[in-house]
C-alpha positions in Angstrom: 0.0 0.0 0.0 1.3 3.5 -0.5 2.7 5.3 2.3 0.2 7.8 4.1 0.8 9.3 7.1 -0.9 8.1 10.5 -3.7 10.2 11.5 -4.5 8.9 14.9 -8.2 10.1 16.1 -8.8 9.2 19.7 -8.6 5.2 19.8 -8.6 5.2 16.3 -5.5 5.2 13.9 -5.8 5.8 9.8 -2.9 5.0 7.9 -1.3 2.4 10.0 -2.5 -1.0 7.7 -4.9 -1.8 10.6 -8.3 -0.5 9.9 -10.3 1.3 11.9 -14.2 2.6 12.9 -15.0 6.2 14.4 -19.0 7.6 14.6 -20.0 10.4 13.4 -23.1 12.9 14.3 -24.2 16.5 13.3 -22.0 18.9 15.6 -25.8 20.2 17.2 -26.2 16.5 18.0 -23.6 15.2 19.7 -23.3 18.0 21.7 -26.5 17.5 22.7 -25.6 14.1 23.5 -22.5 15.2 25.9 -20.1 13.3 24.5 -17.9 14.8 26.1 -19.1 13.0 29.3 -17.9 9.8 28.3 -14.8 11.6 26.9 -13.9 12.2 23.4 -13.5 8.7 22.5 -16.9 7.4 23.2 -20.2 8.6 21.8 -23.7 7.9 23.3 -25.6 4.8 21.6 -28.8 4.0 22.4 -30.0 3.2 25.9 -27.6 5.3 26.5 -24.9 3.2 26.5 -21.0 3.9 25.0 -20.2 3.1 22.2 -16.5 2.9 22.3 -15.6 4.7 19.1 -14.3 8.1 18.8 -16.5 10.7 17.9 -16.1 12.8 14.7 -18.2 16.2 14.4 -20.0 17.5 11.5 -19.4 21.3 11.0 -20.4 23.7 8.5 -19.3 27.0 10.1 -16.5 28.3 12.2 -18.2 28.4 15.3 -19.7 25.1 15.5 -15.8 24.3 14.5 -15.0 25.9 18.3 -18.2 24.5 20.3 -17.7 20.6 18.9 -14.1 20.9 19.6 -15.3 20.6 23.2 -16.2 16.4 22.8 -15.4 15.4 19.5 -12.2 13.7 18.7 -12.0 15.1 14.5 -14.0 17.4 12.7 -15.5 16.8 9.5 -15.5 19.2 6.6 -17.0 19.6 3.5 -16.0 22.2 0.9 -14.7 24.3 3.9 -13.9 28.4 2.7 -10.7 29.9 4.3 -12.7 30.6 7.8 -13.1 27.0 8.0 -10.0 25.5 7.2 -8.6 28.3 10.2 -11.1 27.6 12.7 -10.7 23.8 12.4 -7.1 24.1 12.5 -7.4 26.0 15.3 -8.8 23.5 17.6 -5.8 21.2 16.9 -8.1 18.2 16.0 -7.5 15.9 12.6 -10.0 16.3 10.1 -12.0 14.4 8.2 -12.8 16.1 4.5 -15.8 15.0 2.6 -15.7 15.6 -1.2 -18.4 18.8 -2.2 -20.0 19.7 -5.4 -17.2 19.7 -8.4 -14.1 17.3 -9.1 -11.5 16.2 -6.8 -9.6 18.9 -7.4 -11.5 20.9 -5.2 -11.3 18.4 -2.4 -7.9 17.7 -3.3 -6.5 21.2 -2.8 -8.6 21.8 0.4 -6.4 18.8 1.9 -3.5 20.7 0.8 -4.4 23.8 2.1 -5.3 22.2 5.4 -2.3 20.2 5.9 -0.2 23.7 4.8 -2.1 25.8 7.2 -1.0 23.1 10.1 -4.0 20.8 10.7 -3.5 17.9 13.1 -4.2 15.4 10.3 -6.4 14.6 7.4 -8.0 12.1 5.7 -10.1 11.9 3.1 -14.2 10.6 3.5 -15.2 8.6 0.5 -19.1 7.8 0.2 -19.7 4.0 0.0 -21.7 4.2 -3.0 -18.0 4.9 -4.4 -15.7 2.7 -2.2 -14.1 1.1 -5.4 -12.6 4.6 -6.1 -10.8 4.6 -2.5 -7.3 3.1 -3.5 -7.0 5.4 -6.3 -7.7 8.3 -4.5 -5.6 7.3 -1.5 -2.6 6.8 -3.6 -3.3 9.8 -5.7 -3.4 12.2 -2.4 -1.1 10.1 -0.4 -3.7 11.0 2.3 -5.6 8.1 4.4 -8.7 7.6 3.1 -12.3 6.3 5.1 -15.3 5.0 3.2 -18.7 6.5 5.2 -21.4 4.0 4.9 -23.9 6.6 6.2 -23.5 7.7 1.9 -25.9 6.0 1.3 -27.6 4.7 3.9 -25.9 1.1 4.4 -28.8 -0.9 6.4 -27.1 -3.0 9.1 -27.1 -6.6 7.8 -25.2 -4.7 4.9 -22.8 -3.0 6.7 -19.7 -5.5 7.9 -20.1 -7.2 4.0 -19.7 -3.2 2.7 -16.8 -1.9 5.4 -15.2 -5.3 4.5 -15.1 -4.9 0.5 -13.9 -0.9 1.7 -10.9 -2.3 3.6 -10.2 -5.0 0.6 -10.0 -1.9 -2.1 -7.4 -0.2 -0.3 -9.4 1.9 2.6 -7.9 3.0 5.9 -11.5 2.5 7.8 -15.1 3.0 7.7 -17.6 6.1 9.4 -20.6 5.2 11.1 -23.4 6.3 13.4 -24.9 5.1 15.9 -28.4 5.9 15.2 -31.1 3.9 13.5 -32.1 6.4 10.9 -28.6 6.3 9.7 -28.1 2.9 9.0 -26.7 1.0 12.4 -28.2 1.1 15.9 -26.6 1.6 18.9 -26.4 -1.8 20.3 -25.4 -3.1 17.3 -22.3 -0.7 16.6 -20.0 -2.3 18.9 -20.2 -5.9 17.1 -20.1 -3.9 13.7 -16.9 -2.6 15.3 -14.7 -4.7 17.1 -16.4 -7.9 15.9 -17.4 -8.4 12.3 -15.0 -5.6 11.2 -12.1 -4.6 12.8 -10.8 -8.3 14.4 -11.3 -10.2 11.2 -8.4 -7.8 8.8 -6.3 -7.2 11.8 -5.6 -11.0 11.2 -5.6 -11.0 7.5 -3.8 -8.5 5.0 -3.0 -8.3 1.3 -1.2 -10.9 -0.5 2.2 -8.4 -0.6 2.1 -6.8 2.9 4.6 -4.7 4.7 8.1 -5.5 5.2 9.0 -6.7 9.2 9.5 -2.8 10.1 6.3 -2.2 8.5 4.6 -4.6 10.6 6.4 -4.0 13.9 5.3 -0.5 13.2 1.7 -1.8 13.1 2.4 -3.9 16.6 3.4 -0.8 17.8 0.5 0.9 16.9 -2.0 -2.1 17.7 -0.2 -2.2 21.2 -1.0 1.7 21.7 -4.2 1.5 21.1 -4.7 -1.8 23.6 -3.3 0.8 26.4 -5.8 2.9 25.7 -8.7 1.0 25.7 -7.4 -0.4 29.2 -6.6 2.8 30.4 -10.8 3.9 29.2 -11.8 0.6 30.8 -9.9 1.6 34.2 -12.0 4.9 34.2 -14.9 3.5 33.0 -14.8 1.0 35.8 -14.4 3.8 38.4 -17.5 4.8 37.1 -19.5 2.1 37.7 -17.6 2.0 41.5 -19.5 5.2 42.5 -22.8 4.0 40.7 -22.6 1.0 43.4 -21.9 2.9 46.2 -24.5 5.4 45.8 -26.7 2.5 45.1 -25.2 0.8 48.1 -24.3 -2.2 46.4 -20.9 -4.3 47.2 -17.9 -3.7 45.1 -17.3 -6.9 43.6 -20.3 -8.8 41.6 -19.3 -12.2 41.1 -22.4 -13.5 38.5 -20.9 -10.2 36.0 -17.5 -11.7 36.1 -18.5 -14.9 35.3 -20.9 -13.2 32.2 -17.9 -11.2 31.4 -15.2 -14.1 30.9 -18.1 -15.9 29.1 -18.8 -13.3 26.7 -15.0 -13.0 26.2 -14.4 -16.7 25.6 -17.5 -16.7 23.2 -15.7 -13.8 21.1 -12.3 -15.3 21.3 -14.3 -18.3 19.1 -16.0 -15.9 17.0 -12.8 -14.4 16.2 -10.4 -16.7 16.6 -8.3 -15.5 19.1 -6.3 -18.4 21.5 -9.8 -18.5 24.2 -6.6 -19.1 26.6 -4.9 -15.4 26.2 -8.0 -13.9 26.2 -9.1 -15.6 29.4 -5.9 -15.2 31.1 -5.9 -10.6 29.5 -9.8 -10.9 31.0 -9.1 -12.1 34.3 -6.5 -9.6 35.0 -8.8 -6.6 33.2 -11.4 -8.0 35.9 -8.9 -7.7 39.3 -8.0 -4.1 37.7 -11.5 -2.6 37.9 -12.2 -4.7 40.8 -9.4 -2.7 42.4 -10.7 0.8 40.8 -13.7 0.2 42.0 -13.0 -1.3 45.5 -10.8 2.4 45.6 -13.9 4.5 44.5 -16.2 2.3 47.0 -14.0 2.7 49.9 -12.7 6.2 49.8 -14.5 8.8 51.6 -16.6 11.8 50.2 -15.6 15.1 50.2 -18.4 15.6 52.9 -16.9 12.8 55.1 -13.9 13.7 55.5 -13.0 15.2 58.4 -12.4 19.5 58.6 
């Protein structure tokens, strides 16, 4: 694959040979959903549940540019004028630049002029009703490229069979969102995801891959990312420890560990991962946010403590 640089978005890295999923709403909507409560890397789903996926911002002006900059993780752009290009690269987030009316020319220059005026990254959003065009225009702007299967609508037994045929000609990772009028519901878009999406190509690859730097370079990456996603977990857990002590519920819950190694052994078959590493990674996962929570539960509130 031609060389791109790595945009990395939250969680999420484009351009390291490892695909990967962010969600995207209208700037009015996910700020209306507080992302930012769950942190930029996880957007409301339904139920109002996380999703898990970093959260890129649709903008149209300056200022909703400066207000989404507040709980998104990228902006996305389309046909941005000079005001535009200098508010989003104000905010210091990577953008995400949809084609507008005209050729690629257009687009094309408004990812140069971007990454000359100094944005954080860019990569280019192709719709999925042209995903066969994504390797062409990826090697042609030597920028990372994402197919959006929210153009068109992609309907949700569609989508893994569409992101999958994306990632096969040549794209760096799929936008979705996590609402049902757009194509994938909220419960659904963590199995899209991690499950039918991502897990599946991060074990397979073209038939002339990277050489051994290339893919220690995507270990690298990969391992990044895994820190991450523990570090989110840890917080996440913390969470749910202050949940259980308002609630006055004990710290540890024995029947959700058992439901959480059986989920996790039931993936590592769907995905085929060794069910023994993921048991023995799960098990330790489960005495960190014991701990994290046990340290929430036990500590004293503001209130209590003594003056």
């Amino acid at each position: 694959m031609p060389d791109v640089p790595v945009v990395k978005v939250g969680t999420a890295v484009f351009g390291s040979g490892a695909p990967a999923v962010v969600a995207a709403l209208p700037a009015a909507e996910s700020a209306a959903r507080d992302a930012a409560a769950a942190g930029a890397s996880a957007v409301t789903g339904a139920g109002g549940r996380a999703a898990g996926l970093p959260v890129v911002a649709d903008v149209a002006g300056p200022d909703e540019a400066e207000r989404a900059a507040a709980h998104a993780a990228m902006l996305r752009l389309t046909a941005p004028d000079d005001r535009l290009v200098d508010a989003a690269v104000g905010t210091g987030l990577p953008v995400l630049l949809a084609r507008g009316p005209g050729d690629d020319g257009g687009w094309l220059a408004a990812a140069g002029r971007l990454g000359r005026r100094g944005a954080a990254g860019v990569v280019l959003d192709v719709p999925a009703a042209d995903l066969a065009r994504a390797w062409s225009v990826r090697r042609r702007a030597a920028l990372p490229v994402v197919v959006d299967l929210r153009r068109p609508r992609v309907v949700p037994a569609l989508a893994a069979a569409v992101a999958r045929a994306a990632f096969a000609a040549g794209a760096d990772g799929a936008v979705v969102t996590p609402d049902g009028n757009a194509g994938i519901s909220g419960p659904d878009l963590p199995d899209l995801a991690v499950l039918t999406v991502l897990a599946p190509l991060l074990t397979s690859g073209p038939a002339t891959g990277p050489g051994l730097a290339g893919l220690r370079r995507r270990l690298d990456l990969l391992d990044e990312q895994i820190v991450r996603l523990v570090a989110h977990r840890r917080a996440v857990a913390r969470l749910v420890g202050a949940v259980k002590r308002r609630d006055r519920l004990p710290a540890r819950d024995l029947r959700r560990e058992v439901q959480v190694l059986d989920r996790a052994a039931a993936l590592a078959g769907r995905l085929d991962a060794d069910p023994r590493t993921v048991l023995a990674i799960f098990n330790l996962l489960i005495d960190d946010a014991v701990g994290a929570q046990r340290a929430v539960h036990t500590a004293r509130l503001p209130e209590e403590r003594p003056r």
